[in-house]
Every structure is written in structure tokens, then in C-alpha cells.
DRENVEXDREN-643993 format. One record per residue (C-alpha): residue in three letters; x, y, z. Coordinates in nm, 2 decimals, always signed. Layout:
REM residues N
  res       x       y       z
  ala       X       Y       Z
...
END
This chain:
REM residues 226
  res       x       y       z
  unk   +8.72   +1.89   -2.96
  unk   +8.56   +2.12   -2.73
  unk   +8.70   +2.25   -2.39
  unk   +8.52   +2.03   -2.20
  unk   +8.67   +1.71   -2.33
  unk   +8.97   +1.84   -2.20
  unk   +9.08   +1.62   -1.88
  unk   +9.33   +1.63   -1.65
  unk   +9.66   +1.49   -1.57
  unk   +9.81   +1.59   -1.27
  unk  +10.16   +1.58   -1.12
  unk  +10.17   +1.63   -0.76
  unk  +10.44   +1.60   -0.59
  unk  +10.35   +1.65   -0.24
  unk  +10.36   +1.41   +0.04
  unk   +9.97   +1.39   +0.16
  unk  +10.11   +1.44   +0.54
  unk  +10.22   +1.79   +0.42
  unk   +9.92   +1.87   +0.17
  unk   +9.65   +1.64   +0.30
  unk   +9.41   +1.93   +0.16
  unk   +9.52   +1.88   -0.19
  unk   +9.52   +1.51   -0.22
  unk   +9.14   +1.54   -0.06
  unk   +9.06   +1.73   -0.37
  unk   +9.19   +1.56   -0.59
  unk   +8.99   +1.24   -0.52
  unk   +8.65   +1.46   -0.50
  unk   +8.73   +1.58   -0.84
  unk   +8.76   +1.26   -0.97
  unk   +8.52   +1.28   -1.23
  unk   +8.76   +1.53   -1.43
  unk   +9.09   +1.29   -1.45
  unk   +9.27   +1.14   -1.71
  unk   +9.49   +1.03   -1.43
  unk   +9.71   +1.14   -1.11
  unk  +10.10   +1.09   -1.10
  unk  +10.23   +0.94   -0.75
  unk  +10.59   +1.01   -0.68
  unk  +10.70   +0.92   -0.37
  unk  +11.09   +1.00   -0.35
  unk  +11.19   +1.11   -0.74
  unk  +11.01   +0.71   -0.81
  unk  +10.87   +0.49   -0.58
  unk  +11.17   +0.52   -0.28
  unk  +11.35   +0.28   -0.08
  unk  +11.04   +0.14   +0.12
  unk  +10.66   +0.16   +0.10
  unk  +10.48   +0.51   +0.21
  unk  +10.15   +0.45   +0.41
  unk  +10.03   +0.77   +0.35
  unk  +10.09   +0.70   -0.04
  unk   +9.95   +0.41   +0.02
  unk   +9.65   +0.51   +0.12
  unk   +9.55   +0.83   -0.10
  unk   +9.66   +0.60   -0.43
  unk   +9.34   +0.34   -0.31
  unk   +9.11   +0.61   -0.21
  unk   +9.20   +0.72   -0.60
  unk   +9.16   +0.37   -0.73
  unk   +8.87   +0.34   -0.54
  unk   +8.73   +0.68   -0.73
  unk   +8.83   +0.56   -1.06
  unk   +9.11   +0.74   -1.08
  unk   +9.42   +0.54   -1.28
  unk   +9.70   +0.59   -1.04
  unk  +10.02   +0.63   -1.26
  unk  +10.36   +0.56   -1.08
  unk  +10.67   +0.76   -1.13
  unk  +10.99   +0.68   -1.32
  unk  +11.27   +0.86   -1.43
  unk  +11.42   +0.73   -1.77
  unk  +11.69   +0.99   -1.79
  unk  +11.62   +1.00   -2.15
  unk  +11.75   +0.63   -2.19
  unk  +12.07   +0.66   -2.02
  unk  +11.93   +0.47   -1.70
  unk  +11.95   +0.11   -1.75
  unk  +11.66   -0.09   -1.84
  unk  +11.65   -0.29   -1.49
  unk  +11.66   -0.04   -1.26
  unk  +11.35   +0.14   -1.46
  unk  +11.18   -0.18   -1.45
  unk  +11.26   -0.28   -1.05
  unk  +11.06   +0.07   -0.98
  unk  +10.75   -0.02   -1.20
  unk  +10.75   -0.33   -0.99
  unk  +10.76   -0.13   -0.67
  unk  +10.53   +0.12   -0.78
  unk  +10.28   -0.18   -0.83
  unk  +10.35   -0.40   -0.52
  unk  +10.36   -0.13   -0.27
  unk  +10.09   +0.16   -0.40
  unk   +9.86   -0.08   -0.64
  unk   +9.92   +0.16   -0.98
  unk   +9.78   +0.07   -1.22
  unk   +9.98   +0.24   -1.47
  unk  +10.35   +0.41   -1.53
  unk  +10.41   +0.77   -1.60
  unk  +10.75   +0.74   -1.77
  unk  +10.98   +1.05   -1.72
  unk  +11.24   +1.21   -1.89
  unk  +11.16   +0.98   -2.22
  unk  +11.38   +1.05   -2.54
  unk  +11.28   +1.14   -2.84
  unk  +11.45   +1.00   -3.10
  unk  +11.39   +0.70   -3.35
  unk  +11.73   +0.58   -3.24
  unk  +11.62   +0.50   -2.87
  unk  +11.23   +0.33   -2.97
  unk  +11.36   -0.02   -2.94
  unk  +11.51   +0.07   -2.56
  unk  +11.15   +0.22   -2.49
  unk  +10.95   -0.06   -2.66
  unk  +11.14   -0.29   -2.41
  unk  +11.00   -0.09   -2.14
  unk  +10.69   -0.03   -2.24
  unk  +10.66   -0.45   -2.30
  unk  +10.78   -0.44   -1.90
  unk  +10.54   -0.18   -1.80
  unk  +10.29   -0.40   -1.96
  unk  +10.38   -0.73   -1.81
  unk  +10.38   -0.54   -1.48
  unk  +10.01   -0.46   -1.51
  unk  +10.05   -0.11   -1.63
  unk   +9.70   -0.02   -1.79
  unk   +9.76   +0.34   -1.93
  unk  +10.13   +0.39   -2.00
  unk  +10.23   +0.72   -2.04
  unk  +10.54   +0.90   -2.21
  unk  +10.69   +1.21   -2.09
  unk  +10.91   +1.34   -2.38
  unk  +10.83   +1.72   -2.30
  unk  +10.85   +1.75   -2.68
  unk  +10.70   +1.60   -2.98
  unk  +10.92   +1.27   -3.04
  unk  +10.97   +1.05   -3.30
  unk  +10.60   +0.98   -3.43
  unk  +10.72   +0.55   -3.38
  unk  +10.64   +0.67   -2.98
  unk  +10.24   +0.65   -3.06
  unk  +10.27   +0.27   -3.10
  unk  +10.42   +0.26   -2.79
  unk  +10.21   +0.41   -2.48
  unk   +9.89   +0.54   -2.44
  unk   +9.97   +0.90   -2.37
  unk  +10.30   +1.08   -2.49
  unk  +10.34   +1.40   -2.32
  unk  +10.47   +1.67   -2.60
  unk  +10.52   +1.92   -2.45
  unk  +10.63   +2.02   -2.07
  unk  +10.76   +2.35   -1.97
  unk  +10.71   +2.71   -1.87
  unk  +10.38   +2.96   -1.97
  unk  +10.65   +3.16   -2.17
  unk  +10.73   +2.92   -2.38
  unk  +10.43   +2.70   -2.41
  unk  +10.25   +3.04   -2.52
  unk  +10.52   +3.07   -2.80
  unk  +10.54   +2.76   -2.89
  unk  +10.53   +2.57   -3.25
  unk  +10.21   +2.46   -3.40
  unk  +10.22   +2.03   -3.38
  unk  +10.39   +1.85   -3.63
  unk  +10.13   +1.69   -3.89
  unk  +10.18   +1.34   -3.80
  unk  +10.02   +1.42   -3.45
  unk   +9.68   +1.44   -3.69
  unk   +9.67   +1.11   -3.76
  unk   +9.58   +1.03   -3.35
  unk   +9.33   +1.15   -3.14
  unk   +9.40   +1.44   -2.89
  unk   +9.32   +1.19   -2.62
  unk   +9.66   +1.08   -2.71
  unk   +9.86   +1.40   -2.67
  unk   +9.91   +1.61   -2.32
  unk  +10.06   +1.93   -2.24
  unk  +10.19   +2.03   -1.90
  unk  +10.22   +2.40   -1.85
  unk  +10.37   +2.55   -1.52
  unk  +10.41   +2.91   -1.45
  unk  +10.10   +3.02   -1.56
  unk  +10.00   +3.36   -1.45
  unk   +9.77   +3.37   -1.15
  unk   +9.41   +3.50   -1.32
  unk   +9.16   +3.38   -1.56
  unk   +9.27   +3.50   -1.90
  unk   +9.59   +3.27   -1.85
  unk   +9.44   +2.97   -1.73
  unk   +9.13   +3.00   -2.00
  unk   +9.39   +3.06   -2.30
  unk   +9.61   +2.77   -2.16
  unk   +9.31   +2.55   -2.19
  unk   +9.19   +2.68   -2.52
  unk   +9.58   +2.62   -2.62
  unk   +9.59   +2.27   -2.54
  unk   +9.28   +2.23   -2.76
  unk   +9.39   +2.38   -3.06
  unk   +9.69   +2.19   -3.08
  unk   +9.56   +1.85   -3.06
  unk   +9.59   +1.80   -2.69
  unk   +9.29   +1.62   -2.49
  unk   +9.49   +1.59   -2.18
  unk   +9.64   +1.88   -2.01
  unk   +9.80   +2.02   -1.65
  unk   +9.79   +2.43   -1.65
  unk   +9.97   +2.50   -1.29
  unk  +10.10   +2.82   -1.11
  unk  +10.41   +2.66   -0.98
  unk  +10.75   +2.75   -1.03
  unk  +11.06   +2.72   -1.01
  unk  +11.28   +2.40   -0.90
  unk  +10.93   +2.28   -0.77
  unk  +10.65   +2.40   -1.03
  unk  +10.43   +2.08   -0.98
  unk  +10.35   +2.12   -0.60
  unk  +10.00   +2.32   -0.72
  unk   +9.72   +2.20   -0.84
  unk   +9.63   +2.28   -1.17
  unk   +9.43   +2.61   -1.23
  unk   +9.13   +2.41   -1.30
  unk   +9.02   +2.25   -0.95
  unk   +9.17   +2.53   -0.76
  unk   +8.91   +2.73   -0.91
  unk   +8.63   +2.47   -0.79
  unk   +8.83   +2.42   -0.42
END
């Protein structure tokens, strides 16, 4: 896989009132998404956002899948509240598709996950996507579309272990990395990119944020096209 197959998955958790800029480019670079993560309020919130409303069709409209945000607290939060956000993800903002958060990893929990996933499915979710932060049980892969293995800091993502060999048996469309942190500069970004391809990943996030809050920048690859 070359470094231009690599799309992009992007996180942003900003309200478009406060980075209307952002969001604006983010549907001109439309062309070069896997998808875009909407998260409201830490999910979808207590009642519909207009402004949400409103840059999640201008990305539907771009052909942009529009994935709605859900915490799973690794399995610990019960399958009906999980499932009572997909639905207002849907019915409020139009996603097409669920970025589950906080997903666990082991073989234990698949059958809790392949509940949800059968939810997320039911409740129209096209691309349903798995944020482990880690590389999970392989059993995951039947389950969504995406699993995110690996989310976390430049520092560590630099250092990080080579992917486990069952991860060869999919293609790196299947597998993202999101990487926050990164050094401001080329070298970083470039080697972040060139990282995500040699380990299998065809869908990445490289982003300078930090912090509490690393994933209120864009990723290093449309800032530098802005």
C-alpha cells in the first residue's frame, strides 16, 4: 500500500459555532475521508444540535459517512443505553454509521459487542467502527468494519510494537491508527504517515493536539492544504 491510499478518519470534537473554519474544511476535503466522527456532548446529548445538524448533511451531502459517537466504557455500560445513543445519533444528525468508543479487547466480551454491532446494524449503521486503542482479540474483525488498534500519544505510537500476525490476514483498509501529539513539522507528520503504512493501517488521524483535549485539531494532513 502506498501513502496515498492512506485516508482519513477524523475526530473532531469541536462545536462548529466555535470552529466553524474547521468543519468548512473538512467538507472541502472530502475527497480524502474514510469518515468524520460527530460528537456532540461525549455521544449524541440530551437534545438535537442544529449546528450538528447541519455540518453532518453538508458531509452526507459530500459523501462523507458521518459516524456518531458512543462511549462503551469498555463493556461496563449497559447494552441499552449504548444502543438509545446509536438511535439518537441516527434520528437527530442522519449518521450513517457508529464510531464505538472505549471498545474492549478481549475474547471474553465479543458476544456483548456482537450484540451491539447487530444494533448498530439494525439502526442503519453502514460503516461500524471499533475503537479498542489496541490490537483486540482478532474475533473483533468479524464484527465492524474498522477496528481502531491503536490510539494514543506520538511517544508511544513511535515506539510501539510491530502488529500482531493475524492483522495480515485483512486488508489495511480495516485497521486505523490515531496519533495525537505529534510534533509540529514535516518530518513527524511524514513518518507518522509512513508509520501507519507499514504496519498494516489504511486509515489514519496524525494530530498536534494534546492534552485532556488532543482531538480539537485537525489532522496534520489538511492543515497543510488549509
Amino acid at each position: 500500500m502506498e501513502k496515498k491510499d492512506l485516508m482519513l478518519l477524523v475526530p473532531l470534537y469541536e462545536h462548529p459555532a466555535d470552529r466553524p473554519e474547521a468543519w468548512e474544511l473538512l467538507i472541502r476535503s472530502a475527497g480524502r475521508l474514510h469518515s468524520v466522527v460527530l460528537n456532540p456532548a461525549s455521544g449524541p446529548g440530551d437534545a438535537p444540535d442544529e449546528r450538528f445538524a447541519a455540518v453532518a448533511g453538508r458531509l452526507r451531502d459530500a459523501g462523507v459517512s458521518v459516524l456518531g459517537y458512543v462511549d462503551t466504557d469498555y463493556g461496563r455500560r449497559p447494552h441499552a443505553a449504548v444502543v438509545q445513543d446509536l438511535l439518537r445519533h441516527r434520528d437527530w444528525y442522519g449518521t450513517d454509521g457508529t464510531f464505538l468508543d472505549q471498545a474492549a479487547a478481549t475474547a471474553e466480551l465479543l458476544p456483548h459487542y456482537g450484540r451491539l454491532a447487530v444494533a448498530a446494524r439494525a439502526a442503519g449503521a453502514g460503516t461500524l467502527v471499533l475503537n479498542h486503542g489496541m490490537h483486540p482479540h482478532p474475533g473483533y474483525a468479524a464484527l465492524a468494519d474498522l477496528l481502531v488498534t491503536f490510539e494514543g500519544p506520538w511517544d508511544a505510537y513511535r515506539d510501539a510494537a510491530a502488529a500482531p500476525p493475524w492483522t495480515a490476514e485483512h486488508p489495511a483498509r480495516r485497521f486505523c491508527h490515531l496519533v495525537y501529539a505529534v510534533p509540529r513539522g514535516a518530518p513527524a507528520a511524514e513518518l507518522a504517515e509512513r508509520l501507519a503504512t507499514e504496519r498494516g493501517a489504511g486509515v489514519h488521524c496524525a494530530v498536534p493536539g494534546s492534552g485532556a483535549h488532543p482531538w480539537g485539531t485537525l489532522p496534520y494532513a489538511l492543515e497543510a492544504t488549509g
